[in-house]
C-alpha positions in Angstrom: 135.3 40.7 -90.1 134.4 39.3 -87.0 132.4 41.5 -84.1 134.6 40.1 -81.7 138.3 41.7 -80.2 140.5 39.9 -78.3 142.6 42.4 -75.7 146.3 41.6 -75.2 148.7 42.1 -72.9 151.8 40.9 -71.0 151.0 38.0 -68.0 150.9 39.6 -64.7 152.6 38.7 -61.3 151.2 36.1 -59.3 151.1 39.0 -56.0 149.0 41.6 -57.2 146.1 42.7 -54.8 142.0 41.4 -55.7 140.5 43.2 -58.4 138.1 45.5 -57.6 135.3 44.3 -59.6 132.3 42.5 -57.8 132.3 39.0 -58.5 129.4 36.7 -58.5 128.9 33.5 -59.1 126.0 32.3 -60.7 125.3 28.8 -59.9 122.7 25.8 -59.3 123.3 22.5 -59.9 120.1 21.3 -61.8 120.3 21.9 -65.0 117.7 23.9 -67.2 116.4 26.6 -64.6 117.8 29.5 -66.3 121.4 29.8 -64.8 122.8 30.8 -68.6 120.1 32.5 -69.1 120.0 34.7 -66.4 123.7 35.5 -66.5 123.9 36.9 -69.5 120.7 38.9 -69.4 122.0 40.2 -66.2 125.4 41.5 -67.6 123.8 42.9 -70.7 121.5 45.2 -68.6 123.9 45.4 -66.6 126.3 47.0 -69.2 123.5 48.8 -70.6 123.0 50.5 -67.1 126.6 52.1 -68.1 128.5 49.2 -65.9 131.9 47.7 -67.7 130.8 43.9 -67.2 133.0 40.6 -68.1 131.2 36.9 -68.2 133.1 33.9 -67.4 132.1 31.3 -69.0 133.1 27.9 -66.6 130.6 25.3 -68.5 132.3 23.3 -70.8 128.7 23.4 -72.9 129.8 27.3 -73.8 126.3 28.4 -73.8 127.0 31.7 -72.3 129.5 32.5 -75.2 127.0 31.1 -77.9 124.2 33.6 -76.2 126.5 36.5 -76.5 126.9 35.5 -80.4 130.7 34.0 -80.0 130.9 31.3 -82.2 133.0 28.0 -81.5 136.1 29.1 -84.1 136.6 32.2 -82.0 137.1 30.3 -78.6 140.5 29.1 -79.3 142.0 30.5 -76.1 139.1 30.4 -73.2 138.4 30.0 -69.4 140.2 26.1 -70.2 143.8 28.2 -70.9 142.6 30.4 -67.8 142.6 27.7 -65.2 145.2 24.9 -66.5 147.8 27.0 -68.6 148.3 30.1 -66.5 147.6 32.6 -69.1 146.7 36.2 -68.3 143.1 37.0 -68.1 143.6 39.6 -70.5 144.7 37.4 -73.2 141.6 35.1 -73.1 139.3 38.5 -73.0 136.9 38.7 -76.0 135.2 42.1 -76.5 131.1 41.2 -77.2 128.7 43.4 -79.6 127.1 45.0 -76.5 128.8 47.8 -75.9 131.0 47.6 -72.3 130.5 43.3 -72.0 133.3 41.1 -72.5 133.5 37.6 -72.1 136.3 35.2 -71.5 134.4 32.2 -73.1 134.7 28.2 -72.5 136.7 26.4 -75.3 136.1 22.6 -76.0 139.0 21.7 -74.0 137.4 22.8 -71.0 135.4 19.3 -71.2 138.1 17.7 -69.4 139.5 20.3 -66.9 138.1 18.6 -63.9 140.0 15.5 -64.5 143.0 17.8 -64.6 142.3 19.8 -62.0 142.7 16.9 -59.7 146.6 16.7 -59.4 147.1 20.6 -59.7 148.3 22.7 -56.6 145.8 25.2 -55.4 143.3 23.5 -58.0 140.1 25.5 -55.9 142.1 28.8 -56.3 142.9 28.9 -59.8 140.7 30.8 -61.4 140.3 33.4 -57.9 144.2 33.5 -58.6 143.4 34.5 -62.1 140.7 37.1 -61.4 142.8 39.2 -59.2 144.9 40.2 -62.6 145.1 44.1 -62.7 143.9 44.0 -65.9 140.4 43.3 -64.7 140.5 46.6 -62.1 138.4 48.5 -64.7 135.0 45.6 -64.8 132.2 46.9 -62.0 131.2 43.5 -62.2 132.5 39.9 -63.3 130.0 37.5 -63.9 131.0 33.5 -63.3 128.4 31.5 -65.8 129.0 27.8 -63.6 128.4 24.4 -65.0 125.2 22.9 -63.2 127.0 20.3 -61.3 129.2 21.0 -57.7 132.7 20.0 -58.8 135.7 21.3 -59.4 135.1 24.2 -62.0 132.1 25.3 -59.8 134.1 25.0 -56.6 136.7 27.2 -58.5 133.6 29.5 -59.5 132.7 29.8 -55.9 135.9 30.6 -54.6 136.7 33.0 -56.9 133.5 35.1 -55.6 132.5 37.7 -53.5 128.4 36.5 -53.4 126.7 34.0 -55.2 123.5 34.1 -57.2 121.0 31.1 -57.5 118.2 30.8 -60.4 115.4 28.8 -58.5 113.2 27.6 -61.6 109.6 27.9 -60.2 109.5 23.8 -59.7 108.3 21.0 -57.8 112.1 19.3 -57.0 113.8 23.1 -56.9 113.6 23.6 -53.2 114.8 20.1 -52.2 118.0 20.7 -54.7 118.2 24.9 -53.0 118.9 23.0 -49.9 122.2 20.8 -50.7 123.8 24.2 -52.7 123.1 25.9 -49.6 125.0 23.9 -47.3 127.9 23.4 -49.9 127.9 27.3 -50.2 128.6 27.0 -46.8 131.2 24.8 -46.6 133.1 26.7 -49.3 132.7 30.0 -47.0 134.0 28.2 -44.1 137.2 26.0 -45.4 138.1 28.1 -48.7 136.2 31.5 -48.8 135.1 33.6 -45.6 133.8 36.6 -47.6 131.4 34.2 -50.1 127.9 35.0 -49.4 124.7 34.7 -51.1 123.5 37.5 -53.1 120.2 36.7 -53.5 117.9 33.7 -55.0 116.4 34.5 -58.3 112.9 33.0 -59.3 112.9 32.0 -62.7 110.3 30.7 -65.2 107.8 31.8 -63.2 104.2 31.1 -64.8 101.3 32.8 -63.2 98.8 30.8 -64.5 100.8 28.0 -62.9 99.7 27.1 -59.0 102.8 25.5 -58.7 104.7 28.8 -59.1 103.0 30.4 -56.4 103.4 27.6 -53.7 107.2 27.3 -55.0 107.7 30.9 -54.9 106.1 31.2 -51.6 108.1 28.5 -50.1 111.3 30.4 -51.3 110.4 33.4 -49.5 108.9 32.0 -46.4 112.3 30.1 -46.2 114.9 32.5 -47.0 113.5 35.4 -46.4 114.8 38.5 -48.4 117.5 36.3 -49.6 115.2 35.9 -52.7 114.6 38.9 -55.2 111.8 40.6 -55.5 112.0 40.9 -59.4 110.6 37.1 -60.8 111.6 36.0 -64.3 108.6 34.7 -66.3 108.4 32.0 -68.5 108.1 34.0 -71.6 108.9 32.8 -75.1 111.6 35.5 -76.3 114.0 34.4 -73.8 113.9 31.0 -74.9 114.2 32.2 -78.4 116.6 34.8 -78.2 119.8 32.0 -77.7 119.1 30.8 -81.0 120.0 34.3 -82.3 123.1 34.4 -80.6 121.3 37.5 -79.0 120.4 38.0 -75.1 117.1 38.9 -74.8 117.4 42.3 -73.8 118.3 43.2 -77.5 116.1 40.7 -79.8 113.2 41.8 -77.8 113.3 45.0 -75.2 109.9 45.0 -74.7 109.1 41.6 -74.0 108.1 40.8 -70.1 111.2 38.5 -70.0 113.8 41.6 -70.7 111.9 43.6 -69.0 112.3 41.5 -65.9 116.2 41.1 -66.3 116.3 45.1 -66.7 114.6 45.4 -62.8 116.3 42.5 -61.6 120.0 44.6 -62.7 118.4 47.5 -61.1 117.4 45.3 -57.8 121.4 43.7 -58.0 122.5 47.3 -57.9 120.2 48.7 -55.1 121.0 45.4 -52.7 125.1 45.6 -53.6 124.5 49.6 -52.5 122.7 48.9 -49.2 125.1 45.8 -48.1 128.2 48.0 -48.9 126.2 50.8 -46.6 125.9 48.4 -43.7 129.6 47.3 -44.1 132.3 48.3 -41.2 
């Protein structure tokens, strides 16, 4: 029997007010710095820190789904039937093994949902239209895994979102590429989504016996400020493992100094998203 549950549900109206559930958007568009990575580690100790967390998977590659153990035959109805078929979000909902993490995972048809997008009305809302489903009022926190490339499933992705997050891989061309998602980030928050902002800049395979790391990482924060997280992901063998497992890294290896950094870096997410809803009017 499989580990996996799909919820169900009738569709809901088209009018119903945003879910209440903080959305982020975790994007770059180089890929290989960790993006996937740092998503679902984030949601797992996020839902271990007693959060109800959902992942949406928007890379057609599906390697959020496959690092949460859901295998290709179970992703017959996915993020693809989310954006271009109109279903309800609750039908495309597949419960994880981690206890409070769901995932509405990216089936093979997704491949070719940009070149459909194109001619679709509202194609940059779609998936903030689908998000706003009541069903999803009981998530703290939904979890947008984008594709590493600025088109039209990310631009959904950052539409859809109340903050984005950014894995900056500790290397030399990371900066130059942080720029150009910056001022596209920007664009998005002026022309399709005044409330986007960037929740923070996460350094990732950091290697401290690396010089490189340091001057990266202290270019980072000399330029944005405290825009970048204190908590830094190391390189660290387990996380690279832990995929292959179809296990986040948090449970094939708690102690290692990779889950151990995802565990503060949830606990840093939570302390920031408590202090900016502090200072809001």
């Amino acid at each position: 029997m499989s580990d996996h549950s799909r919820t169900g549900g009738a569709p809901q109206p088209a009018d119903v007010p945003p879910t209440a559930a903080r959305i982020i958007a975790v994007v770059n568009q180089k890929g290989g710095v960790g993006k996937t990575t740092t998503a679902i580690n984030l949601a797992t100790a996020l839902a271990a820190a007693g959060n109800r967390v959902l992942i949406v998977d928007l890379d057609p590659q599906g390697n959020a789904s496959t690092g949460i153990g859901i295998a290709p035959s179970e992703r017959s109805t996915g993020t693809y039937a989310l954006l271009l078929d109109d279903i309800a979000p609750e039908d495309a909902i597949l419960q994880s093994f981690v206890p409070d993490l769901s995932i509405i995972p990216a089936e093979a048809d997704l491949a070719g949902a940009e070149i459909e997008l194109v001619g679709l009305d509202r194609r940059e809302f779609r998936l903030r239209d689908a998000l706003h489903a009541p069903a999803l009022a009981a998530y703290s926190h939904i979890l947008i895994d984008c594709p590493p490339s600025l088109g039209l499933l990310t631009l959904n992705g950052l539409v859809a979102a109340d903050s984005v997050m950014v894995p900056l891989q500790c290397e030399f061309f990371a900066l130059e590429g942080l720029s150009q998602l910056m001022r596209t980030i920007e664009r998005v928050r002026q022309a399709l989504n005044p409330v986007l902002r960037v929740q923070g800049i996460v350094l990732t395979m950091y290697d401290r016996r690396n010089n490189l790391s340091d001057l990266v990482a202290a270019d980072a924060r000399g330029f944005f400020g405290n825009q970048v997280y204190d908590t830094v992901i190391p390189r660290n063998i387990r996380v690279s493992e832990a995929p292959s497992h179809g296990k986040p890294v948090i449970l094939y290896d708690h102690k290692s100094p990779g889950a151990q950094a995802y565990i503060r870096l949830a606990q840093e997410l939570l302390r920031r998203e408590r202090a900016y809803s502090e200072t809001r009017p």
